[in-house]
mmCIF file of the protein (N, C-alpha, C, O) and its ligand, coordinates in Angstrom:
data_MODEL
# 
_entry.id   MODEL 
# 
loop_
_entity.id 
_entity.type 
_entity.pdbx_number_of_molecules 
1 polymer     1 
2 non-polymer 1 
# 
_entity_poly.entity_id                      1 
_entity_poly.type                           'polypeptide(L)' 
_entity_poly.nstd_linkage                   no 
_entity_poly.nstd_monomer                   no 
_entity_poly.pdbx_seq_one_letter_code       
;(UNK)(UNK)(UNK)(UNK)(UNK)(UNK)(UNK)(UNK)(UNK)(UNK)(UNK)(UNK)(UNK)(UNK)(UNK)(UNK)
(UNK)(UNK)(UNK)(UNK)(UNK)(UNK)(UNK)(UNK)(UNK)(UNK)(UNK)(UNK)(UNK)(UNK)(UNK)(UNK)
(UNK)(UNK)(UNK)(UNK)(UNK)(UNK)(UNK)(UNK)(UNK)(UNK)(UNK)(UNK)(UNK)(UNK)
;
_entity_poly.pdbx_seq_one_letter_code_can   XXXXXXXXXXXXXXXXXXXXXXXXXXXXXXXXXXXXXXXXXXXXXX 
_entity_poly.pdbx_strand_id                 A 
# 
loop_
_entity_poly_seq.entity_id 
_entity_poly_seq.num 
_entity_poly_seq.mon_id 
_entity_poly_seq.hetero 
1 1  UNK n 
1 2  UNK n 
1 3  UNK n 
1 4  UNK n 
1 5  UNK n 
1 6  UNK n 
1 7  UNK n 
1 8  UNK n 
1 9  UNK n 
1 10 UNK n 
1 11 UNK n 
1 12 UNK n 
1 13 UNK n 
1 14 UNK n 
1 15 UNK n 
1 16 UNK n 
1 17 UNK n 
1 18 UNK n 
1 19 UNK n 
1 20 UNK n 
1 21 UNK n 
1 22 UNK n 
1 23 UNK n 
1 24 UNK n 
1 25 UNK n 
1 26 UNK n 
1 27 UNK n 
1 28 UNK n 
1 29 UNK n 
1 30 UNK n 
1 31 UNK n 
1 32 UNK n 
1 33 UNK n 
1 34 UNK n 
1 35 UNK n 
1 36 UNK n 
1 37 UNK n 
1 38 UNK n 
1 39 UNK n 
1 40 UNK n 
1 41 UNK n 
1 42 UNK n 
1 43 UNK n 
1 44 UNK n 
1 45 UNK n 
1 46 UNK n 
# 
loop_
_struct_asym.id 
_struct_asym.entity_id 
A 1 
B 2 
# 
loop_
_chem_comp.id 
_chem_comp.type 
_chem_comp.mon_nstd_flag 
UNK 'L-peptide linking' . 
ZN  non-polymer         . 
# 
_pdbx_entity_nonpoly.entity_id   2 
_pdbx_entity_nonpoly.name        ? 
_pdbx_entity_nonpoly.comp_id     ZN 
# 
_pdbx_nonpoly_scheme.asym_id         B 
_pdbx_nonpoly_scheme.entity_id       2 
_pdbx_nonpoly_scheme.mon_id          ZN 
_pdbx_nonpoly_scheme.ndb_seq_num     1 
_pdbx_nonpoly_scheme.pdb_seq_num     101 
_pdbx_nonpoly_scheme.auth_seq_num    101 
_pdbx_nonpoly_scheme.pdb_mon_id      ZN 
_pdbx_nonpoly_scheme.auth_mon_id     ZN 
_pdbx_nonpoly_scheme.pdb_strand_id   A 
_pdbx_nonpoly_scheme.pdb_ins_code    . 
# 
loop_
_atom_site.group_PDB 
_atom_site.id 
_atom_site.type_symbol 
_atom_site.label_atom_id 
_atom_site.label_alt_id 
_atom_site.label_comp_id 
_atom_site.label_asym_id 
_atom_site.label_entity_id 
_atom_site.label_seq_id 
_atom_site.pdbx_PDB_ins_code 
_atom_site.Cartn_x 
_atom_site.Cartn_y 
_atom_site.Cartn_z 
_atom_site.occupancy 
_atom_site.B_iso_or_equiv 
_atom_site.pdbx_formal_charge 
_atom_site.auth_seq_id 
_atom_site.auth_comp_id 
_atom_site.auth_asym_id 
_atom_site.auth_atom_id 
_atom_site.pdbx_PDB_model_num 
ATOM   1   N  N  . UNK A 1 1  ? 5.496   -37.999 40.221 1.00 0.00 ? 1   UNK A N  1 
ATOM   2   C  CA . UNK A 1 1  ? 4.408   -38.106 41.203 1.00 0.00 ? 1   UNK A CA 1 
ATOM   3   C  C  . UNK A 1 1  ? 4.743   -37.247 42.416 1.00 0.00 ? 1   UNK A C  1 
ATOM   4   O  O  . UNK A 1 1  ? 5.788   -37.499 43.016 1.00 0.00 ? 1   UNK A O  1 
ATOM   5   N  N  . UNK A 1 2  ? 3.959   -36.255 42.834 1.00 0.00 ? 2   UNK A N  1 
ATOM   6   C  CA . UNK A 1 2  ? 3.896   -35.481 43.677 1.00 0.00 ? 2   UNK A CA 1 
ATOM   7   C  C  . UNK A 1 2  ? 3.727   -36.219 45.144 1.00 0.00 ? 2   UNK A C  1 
ATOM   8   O  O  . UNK A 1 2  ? 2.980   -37.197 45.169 1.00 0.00 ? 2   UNK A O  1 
ATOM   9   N  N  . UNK A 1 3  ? 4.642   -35.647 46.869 1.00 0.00 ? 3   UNK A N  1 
ATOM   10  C  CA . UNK A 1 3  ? 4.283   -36.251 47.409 1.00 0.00 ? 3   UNK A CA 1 
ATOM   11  C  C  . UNK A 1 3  ? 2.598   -35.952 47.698 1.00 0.00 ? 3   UNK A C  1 
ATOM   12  O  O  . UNK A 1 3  ? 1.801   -36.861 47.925 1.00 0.00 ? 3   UNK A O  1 
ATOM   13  N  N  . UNK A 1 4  ? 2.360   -35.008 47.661 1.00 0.00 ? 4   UNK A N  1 
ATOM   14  C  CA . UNK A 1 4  ? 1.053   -34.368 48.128 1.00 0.00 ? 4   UNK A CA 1 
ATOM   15  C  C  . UNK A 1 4  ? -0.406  -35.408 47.689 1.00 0.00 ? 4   UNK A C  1 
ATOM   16  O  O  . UNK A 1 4  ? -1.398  -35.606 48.391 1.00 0.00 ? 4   UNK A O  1 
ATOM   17  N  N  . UNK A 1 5  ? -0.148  -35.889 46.458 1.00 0.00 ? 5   UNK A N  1 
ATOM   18  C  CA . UNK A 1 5  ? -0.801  -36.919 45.800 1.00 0.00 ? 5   UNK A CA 1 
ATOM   19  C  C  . UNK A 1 5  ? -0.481  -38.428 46.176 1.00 0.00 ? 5   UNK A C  1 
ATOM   20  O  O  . UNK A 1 5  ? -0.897  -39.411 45.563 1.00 0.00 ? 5   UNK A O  1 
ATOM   21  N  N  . UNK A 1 6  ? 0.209   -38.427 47.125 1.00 0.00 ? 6   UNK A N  1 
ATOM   22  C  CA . UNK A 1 6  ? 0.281   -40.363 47.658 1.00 0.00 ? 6   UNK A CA 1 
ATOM   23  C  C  . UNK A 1 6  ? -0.346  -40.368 48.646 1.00 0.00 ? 6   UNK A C  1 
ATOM   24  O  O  . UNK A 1 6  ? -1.003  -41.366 48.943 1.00 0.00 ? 6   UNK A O  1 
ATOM   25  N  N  . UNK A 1 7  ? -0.317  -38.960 49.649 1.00 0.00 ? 7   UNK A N  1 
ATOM   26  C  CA . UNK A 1 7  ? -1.126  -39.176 50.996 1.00 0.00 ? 7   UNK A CA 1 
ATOM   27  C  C  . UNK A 1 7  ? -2.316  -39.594 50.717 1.00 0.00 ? 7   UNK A C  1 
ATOM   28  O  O  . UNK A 1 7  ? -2.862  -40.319 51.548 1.00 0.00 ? 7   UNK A O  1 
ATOM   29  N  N  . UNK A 1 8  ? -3.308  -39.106 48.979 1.00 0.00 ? 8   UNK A N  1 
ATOM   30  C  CA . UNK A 1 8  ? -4.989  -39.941 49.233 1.00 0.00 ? 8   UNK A CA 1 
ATOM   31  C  C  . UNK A 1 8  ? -4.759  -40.636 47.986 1.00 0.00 ? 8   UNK A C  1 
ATOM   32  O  O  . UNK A 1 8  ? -5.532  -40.264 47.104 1.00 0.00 ? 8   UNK A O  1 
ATOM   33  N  N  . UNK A 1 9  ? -3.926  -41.541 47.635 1.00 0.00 ? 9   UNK A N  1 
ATOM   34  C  CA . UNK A 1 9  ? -3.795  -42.670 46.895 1.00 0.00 ? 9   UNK A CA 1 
ATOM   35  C  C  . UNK A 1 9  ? -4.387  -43.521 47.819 1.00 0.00 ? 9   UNK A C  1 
ATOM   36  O  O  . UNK A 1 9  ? -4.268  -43.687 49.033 1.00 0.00 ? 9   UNK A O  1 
ATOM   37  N  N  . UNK A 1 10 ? -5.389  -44.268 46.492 1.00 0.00 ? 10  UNK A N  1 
ATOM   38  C  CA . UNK A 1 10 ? -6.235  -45.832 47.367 1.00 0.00 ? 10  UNK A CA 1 
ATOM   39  C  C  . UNK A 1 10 ? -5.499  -46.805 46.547 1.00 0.00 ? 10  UNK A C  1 
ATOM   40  O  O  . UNK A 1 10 ? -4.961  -46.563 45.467 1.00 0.00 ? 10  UNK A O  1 
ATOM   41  N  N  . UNK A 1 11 ? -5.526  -47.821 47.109 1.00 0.00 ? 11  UNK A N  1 
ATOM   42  C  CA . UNK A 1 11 ? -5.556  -49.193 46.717 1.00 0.00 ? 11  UNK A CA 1 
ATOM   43  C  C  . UNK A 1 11 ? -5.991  -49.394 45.109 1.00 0.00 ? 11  UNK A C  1 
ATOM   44  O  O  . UNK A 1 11 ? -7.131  -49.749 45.409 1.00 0.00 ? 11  UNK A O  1 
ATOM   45  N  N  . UNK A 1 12 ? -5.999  -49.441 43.931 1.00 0.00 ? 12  UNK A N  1 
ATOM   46  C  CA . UNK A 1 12 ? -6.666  -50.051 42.270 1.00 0.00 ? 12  UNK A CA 1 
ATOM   47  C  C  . UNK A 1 12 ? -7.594  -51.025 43.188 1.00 0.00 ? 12  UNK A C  1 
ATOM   48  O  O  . UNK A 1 12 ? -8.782  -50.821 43.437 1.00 0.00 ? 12  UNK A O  1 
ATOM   49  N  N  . UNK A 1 13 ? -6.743  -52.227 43.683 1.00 0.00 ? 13  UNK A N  1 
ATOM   50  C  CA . UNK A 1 13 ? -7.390  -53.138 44.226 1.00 0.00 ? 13  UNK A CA 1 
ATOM   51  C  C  . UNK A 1 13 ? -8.968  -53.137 44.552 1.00 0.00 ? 13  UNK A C  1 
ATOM   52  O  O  . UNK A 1 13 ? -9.959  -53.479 43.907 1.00 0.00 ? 13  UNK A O  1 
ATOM   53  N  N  . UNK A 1 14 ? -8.752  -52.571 45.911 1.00 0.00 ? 14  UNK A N  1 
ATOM   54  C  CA . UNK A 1 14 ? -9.545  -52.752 47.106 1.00 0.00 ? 14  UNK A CA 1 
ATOM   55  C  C  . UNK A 1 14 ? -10.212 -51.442 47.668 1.00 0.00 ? 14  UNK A C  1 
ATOM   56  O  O  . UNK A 1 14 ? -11.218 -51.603 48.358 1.00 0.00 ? 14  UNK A O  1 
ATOM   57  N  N  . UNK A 1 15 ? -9.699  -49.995 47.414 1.00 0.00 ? 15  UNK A N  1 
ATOM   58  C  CA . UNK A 1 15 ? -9.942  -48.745 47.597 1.00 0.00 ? 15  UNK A CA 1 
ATOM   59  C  C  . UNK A 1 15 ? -9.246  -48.141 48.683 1.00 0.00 ? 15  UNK A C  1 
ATOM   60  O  O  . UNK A 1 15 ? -8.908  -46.958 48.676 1.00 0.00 ? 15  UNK A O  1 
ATOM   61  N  N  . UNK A 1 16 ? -9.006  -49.005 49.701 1.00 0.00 ? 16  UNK A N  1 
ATOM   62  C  CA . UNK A 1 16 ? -8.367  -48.584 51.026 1.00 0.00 ? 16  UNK A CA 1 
ATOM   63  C  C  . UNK A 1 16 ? -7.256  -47.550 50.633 1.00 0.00 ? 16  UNK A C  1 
ATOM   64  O  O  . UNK A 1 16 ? -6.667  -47.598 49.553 1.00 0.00 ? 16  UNK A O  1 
ATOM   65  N  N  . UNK A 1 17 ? -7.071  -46.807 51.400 1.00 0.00 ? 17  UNK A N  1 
ATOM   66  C  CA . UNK A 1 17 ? -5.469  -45.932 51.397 1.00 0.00 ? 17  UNK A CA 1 
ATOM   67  C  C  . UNK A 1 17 ? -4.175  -46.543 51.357 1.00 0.00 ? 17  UNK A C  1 
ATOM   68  O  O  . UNK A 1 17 ? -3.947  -47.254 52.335 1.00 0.00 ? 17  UNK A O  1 
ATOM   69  N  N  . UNK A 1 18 ? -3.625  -46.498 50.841 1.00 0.00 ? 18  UNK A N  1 
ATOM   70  C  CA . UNK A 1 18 ? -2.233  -47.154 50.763 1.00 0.00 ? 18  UNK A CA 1 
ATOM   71  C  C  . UNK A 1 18 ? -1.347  -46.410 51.878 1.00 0.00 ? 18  UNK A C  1 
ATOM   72  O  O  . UNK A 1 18 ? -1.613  -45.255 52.210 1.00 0.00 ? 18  UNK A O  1 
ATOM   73  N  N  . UNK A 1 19 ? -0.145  -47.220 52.509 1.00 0.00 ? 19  UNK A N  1 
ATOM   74  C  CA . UNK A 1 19 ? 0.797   -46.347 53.211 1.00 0.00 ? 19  UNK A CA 1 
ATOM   75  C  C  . UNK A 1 19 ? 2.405   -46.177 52.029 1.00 0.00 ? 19  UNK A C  1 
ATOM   76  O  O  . UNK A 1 19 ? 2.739   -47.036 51.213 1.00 0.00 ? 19  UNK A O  1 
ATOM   77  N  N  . UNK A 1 20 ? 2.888   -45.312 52.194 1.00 0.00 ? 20  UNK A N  1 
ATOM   78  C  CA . UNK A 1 20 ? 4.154   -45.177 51.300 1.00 0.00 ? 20  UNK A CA 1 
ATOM   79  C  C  . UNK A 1 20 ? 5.480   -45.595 52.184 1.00 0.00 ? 20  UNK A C  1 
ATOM   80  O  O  . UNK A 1 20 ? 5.678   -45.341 53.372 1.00 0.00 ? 20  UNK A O  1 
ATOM   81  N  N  . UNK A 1 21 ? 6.184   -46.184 51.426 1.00 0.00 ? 21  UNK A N  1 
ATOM   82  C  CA . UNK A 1 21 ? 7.392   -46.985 52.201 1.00 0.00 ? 21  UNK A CA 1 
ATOM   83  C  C  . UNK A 1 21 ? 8.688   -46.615 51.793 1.00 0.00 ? 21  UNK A C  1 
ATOM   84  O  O  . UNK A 1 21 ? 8.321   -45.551 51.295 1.00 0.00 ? 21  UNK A O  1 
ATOM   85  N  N  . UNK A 1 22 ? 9.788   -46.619 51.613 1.00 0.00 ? 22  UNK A N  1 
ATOM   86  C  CA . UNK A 1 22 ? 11.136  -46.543 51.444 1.00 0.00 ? 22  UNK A CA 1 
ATOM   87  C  C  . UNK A 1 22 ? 11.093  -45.303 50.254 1.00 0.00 ? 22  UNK A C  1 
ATOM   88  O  O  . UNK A 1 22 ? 11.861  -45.295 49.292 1.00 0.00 ? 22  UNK A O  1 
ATOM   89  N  N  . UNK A 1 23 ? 10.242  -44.454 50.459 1.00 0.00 ? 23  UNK A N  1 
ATOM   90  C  CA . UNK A 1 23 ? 10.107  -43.402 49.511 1.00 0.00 ? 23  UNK A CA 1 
ATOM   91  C  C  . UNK A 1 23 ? 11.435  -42.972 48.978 1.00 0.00 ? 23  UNK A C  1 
ATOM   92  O  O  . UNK A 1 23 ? 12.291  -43.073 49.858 1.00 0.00 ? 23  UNK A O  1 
ATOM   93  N  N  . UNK A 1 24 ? 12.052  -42.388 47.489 1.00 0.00 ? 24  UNK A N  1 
ATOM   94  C  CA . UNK A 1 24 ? 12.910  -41.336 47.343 1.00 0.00 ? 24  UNK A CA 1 
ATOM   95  C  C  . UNK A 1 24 ? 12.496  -40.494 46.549 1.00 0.00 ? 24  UNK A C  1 
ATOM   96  O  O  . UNK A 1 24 ? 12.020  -40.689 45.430 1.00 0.00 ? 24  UNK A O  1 
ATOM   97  N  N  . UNK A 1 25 ? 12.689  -39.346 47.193 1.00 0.00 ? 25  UNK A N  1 
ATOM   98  C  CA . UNK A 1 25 ? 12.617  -38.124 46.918 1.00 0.00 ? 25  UNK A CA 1 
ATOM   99  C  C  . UNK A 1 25 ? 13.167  -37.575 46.171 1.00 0.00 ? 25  UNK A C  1 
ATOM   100 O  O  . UNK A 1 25 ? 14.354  -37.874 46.299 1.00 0.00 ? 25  UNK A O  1 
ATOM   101 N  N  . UNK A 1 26 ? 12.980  -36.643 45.114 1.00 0.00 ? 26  UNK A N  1 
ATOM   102 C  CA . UNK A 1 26 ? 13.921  -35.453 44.500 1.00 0.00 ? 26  UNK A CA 1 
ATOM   103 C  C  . UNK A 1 26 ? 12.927  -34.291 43.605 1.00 0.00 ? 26  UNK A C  1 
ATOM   104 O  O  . UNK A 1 26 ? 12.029  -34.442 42.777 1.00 0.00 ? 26  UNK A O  1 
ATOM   105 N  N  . UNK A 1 27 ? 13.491  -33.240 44.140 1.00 0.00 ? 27  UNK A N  1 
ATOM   106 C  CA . UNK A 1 27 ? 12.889  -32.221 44.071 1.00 0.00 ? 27  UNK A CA 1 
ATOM   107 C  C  . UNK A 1 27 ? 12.074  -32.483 44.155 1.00 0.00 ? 27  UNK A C  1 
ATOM   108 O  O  . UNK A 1 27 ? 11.528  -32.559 43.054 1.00 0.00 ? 27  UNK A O  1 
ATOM   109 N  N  . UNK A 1 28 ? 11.015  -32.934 45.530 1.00 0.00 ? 28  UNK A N  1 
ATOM   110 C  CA . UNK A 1 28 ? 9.790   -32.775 45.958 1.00 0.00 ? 28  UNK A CA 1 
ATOM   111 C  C  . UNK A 1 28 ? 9.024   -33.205 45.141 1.00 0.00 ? 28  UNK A C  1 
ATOM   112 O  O  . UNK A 1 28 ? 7.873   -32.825 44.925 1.00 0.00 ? 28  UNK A O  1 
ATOM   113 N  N  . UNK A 1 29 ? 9.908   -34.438 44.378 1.00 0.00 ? 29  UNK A N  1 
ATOM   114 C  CA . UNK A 1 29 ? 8.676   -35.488 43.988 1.00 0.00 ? 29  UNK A CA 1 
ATOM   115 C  C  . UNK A 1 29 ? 9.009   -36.984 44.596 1.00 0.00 ? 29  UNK A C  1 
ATOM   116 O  O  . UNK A 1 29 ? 9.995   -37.240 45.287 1.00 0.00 ? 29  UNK A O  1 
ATOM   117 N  N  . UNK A 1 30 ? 7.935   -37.969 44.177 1.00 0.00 ? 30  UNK A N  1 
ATOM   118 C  CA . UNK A 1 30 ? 8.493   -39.275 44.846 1.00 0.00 ? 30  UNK A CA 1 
ATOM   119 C  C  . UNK A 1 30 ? 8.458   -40.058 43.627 1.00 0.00 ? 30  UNK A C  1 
ATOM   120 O  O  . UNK A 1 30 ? 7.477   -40.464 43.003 1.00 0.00 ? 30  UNK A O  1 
ATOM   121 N  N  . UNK A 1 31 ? 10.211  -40.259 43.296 1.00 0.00 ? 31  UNK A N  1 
ATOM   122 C  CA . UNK A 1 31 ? 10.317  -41.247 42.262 1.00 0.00 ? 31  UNK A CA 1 
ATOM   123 C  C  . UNK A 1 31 ? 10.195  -42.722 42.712 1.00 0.00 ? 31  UNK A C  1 
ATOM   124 O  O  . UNK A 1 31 ? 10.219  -43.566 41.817 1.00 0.00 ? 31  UNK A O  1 
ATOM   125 N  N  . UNK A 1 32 ? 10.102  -43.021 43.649 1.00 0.00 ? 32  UNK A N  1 
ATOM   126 C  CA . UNK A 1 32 ? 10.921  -44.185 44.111 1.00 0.00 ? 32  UNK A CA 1 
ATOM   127 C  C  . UNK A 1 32 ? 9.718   -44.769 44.944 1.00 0.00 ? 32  UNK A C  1 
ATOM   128 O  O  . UNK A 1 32 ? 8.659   -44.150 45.052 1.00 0.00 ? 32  UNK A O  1 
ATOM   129 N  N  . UNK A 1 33 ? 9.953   -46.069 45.562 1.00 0.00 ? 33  UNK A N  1 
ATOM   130 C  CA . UNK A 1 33 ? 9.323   -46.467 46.421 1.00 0.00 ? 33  UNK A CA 1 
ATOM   131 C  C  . UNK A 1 33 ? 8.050   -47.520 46.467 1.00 0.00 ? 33  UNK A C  1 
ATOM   132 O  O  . UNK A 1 33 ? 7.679   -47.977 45.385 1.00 0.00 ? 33  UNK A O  1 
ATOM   133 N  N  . UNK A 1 34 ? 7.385   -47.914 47.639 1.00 0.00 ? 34  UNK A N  1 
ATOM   134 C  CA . UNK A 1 34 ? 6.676   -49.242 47.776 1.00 0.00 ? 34  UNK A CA 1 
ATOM   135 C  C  . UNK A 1 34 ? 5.233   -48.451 48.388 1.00 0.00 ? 34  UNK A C  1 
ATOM   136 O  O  . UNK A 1 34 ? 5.231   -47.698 49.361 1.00 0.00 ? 34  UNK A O  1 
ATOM   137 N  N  . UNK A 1 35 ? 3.970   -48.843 47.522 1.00 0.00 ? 35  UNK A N  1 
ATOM   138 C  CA . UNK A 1 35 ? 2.913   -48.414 48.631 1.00 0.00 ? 35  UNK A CA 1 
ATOM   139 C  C  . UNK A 1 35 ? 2.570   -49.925 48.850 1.00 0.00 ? 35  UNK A C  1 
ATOM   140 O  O  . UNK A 1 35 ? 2.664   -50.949 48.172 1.00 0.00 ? 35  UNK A O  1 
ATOM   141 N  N  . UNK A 1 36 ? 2.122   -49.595 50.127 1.00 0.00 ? 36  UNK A N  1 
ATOM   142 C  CA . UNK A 1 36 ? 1.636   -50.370 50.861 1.00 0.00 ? 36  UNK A CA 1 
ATOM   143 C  C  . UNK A 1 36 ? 0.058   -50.733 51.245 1.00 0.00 ? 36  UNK A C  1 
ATOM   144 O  O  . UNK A 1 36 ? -0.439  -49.977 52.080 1.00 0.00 ? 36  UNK A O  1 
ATOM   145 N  N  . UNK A 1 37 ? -0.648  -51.622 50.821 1.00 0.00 ? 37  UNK A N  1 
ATOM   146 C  CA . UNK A 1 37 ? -2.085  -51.762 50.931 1.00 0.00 ? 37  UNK A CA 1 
ATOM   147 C  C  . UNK A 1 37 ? -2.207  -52.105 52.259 1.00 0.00 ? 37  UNK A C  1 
ATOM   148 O  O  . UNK A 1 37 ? -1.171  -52.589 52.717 1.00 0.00 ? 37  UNK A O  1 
ATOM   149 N  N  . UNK A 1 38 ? -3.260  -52.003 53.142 1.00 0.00 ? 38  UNK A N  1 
ATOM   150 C  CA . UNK A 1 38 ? -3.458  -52.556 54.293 1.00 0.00 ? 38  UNK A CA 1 
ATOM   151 C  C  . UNK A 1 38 ? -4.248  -54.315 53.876 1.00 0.00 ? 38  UNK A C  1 
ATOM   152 O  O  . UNK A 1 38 ? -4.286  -55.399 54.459 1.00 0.00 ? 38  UNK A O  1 
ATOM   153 N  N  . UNK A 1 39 ? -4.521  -54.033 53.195 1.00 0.00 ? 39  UNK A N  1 
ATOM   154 C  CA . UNK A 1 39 ? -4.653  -55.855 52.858 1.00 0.00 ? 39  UNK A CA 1 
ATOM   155 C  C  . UNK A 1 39 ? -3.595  -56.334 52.481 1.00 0.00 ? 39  UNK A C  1 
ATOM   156 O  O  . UNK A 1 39 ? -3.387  -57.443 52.974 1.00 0.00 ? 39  UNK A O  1 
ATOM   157 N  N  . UNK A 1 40 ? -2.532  -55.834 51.554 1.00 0.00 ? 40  UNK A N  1 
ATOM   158 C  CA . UNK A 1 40 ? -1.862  -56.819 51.892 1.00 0.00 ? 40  UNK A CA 1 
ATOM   159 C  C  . UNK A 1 40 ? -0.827  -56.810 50.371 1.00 0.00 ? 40  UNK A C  1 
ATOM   160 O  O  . UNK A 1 40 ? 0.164   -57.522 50.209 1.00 0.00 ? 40  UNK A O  1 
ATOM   161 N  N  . UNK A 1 41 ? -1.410  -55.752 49.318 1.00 0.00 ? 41  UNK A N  1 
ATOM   162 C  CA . UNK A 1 41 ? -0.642  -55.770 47.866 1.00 0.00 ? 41  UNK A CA 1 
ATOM   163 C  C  . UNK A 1 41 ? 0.291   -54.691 48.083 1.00 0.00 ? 41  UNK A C  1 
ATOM   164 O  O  . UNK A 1 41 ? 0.221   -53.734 48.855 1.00 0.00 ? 41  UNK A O  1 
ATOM   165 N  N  . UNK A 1 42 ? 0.868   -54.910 47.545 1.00 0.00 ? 42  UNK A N  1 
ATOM   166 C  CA . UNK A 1 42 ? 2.474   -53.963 47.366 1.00 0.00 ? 42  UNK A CA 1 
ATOM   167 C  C  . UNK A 1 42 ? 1.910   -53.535 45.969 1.00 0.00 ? 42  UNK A C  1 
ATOM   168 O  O  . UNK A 1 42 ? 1.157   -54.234 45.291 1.00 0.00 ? 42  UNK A O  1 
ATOM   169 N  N  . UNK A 1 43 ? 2.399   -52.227 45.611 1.00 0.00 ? 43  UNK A N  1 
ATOM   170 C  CA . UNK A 1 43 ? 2.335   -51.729 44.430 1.00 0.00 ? 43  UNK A CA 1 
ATOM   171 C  C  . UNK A 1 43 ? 4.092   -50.667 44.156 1.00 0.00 ? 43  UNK A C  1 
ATOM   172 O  O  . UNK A 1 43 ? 4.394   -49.729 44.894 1.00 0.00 ? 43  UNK A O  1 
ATOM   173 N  N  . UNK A 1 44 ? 4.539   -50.910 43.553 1.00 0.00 ? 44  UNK A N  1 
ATOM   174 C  CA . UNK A 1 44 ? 5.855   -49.754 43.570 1.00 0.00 ? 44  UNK A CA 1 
ATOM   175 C  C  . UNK A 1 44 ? 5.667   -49.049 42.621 1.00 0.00 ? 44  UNK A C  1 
ATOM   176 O  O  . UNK A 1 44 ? 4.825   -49.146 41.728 1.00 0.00 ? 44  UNK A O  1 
ATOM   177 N  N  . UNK A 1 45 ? 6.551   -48.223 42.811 1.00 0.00 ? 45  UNK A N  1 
ATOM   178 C  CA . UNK A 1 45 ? 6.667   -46.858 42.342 1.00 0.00 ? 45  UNK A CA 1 
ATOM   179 C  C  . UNK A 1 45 ? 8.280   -47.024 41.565 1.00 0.00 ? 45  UNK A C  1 
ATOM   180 O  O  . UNK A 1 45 ? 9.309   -47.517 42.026 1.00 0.00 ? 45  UNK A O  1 
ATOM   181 N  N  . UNK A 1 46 ? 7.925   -46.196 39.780 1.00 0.00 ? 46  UNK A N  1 
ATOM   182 C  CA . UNK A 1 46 ? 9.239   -46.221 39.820 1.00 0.00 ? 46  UNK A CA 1 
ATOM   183 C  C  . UNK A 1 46 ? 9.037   -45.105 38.439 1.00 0.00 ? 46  UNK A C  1 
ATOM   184 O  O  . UNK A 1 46 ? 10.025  -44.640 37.871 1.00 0.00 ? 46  UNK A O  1 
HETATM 185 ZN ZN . ZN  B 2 .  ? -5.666  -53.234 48.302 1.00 0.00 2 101 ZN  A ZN 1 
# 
């Protein structure tokens, strides 16, 4: 997963934008990590 592609990741949920959290990186991708719904679901990344 590209970072370029999490900045307009929505929510499955709800549609809202997600925020990305404890991201890791390698070679300018994001293996790793927690998005964050503004309502309130966690979704990770792995
Ligand atoms: Zn949501």
């Amino acid at each position: 997963m590209y970072a370029g592609i999490v900045e307009v990741m929505k929510c499955p949920q709800c549609g809202r934008e997600m925020n990305l959290e404890e991201a890791v990186e390698e070679n300018n991708e994001i293996i790793g990590g927690n998005l964050y719904c503004p309502r309130g679901e966690v979704w990770g990344i792995s």
